[in-house]
C-alpha positions, -999 to 999 in steps of 0.1 A, spaced: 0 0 0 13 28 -11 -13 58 6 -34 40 31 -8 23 56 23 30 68 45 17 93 30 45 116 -3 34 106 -7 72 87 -34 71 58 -30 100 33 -61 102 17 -56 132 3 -30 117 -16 -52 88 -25 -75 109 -39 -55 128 -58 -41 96 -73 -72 82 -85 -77 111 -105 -47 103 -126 -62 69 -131 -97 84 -145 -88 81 -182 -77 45 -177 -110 37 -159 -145 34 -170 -168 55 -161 -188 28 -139 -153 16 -125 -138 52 -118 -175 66 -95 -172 30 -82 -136 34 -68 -142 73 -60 -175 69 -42 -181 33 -31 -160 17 1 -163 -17 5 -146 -17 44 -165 -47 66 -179 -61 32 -184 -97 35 -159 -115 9 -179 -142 -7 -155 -157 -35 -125 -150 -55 -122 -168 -93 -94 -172 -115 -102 -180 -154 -80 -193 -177 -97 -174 -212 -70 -198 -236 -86 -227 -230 -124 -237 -232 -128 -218 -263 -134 -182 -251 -136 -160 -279 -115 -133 -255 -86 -146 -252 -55 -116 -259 -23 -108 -247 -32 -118 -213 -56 -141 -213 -60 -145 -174 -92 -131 -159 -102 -126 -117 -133 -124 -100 -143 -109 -63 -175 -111 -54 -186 -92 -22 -216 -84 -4 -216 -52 16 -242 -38 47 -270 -28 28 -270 -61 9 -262 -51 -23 -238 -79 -39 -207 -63 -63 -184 -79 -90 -151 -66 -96 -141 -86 -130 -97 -80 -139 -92 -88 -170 -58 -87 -187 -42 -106 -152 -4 -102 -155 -1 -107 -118 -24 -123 -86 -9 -133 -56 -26 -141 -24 -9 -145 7 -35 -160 33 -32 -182 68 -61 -197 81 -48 -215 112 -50 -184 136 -53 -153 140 -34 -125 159 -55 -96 175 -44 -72 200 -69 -57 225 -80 -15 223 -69 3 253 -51 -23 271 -18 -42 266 -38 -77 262 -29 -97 231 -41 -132 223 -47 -157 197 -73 -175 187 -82 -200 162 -94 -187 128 -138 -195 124 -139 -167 95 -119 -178 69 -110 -147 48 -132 -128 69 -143 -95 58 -127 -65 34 -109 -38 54 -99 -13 28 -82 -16 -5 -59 7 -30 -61 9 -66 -29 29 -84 -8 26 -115 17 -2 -117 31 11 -148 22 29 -179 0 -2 -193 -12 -19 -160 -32 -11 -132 -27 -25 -93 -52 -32 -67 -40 -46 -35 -67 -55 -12 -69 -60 27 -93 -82 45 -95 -80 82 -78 -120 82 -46 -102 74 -49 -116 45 -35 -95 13 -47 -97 -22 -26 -83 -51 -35 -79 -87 -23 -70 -120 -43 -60 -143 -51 -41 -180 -92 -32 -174 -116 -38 -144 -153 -40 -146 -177 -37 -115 -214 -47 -113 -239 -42 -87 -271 -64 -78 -294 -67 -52 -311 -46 -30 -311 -16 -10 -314 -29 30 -342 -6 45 -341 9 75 -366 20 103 
């Protein structure tokens, strides 16, 4: 993360900001209001997918022919799809045996074993990786951290608005 943590836990989000704006002609329009007005922080994560477009007969295979899917669902129920295509790079660095948390306002730590898997999205960062690619590093609250390469990025919405009283 480039704007969002340091080792001093300082988020510039002015910074941020400013730095998607650079990205808005390499954006659709859909992708660039999604990633400038939408957070997804306590989203549940429902599933990540990897495609291989050379095989099976896709008609869009290209240059890079790797494709990734997230699906999350956030608090008022609406489910979104962020679809990479053009995947250069994905890695995914995940432990699912326990977890480390340290207690607010006192000096208790503990561990415990892990009963949410990936658990839920704590904040993400999308910037330039280059010229041609994009990067969006993502941070659930698991610890775990999900890095992706990627030429274009589409995002869908479905479902419905949660009511309230």
């Amino acid at each position: 993360m480039k704007f969002l943590v340091s080792e001093d836990e300082h988020w510039d989000v002015g910074r941020y900001e400013a730095s998607l704006v650079e990205l808005r002609d390499r954006l659709s329009k859909r992708a660039y209001a999604f990633f400038t007005r939408k957070s997804l922080h306590d989203a549940e994560f429902l599933s990540l997918g990897i495609e291989n477009q050379a095989v099976g007969g896709s008609k869009r295979v290209g240059r890079d022919p790797t494709a990734v899917e997230i699906r999350v669902r956030d608090r008022s129920l609406y489910e979104f799809t962020l679809r990479y295509s053009g995947v250069v790079h994905i890695s995914l660095s995940f432990d699912g045996r326990s977890k480390h948390f340290s207690g607010l306002g006192n000096s208790k730590e503990y561990w415990t074993e892990d009963k949410r898997g990936l658990d839920e999205w704590a904040y993400d960062e999308l910037t330039a990786y280059d010229d041609r690619y994009l990067c969006h590093e993502i941070r659930l609250h698991s610890e775990t951290t999900i890095l992706i390469h990627f030429l274009r990025i589409a995002v869908t919405r479905r479902g419905q608005r949660l009511l309230s009283n």
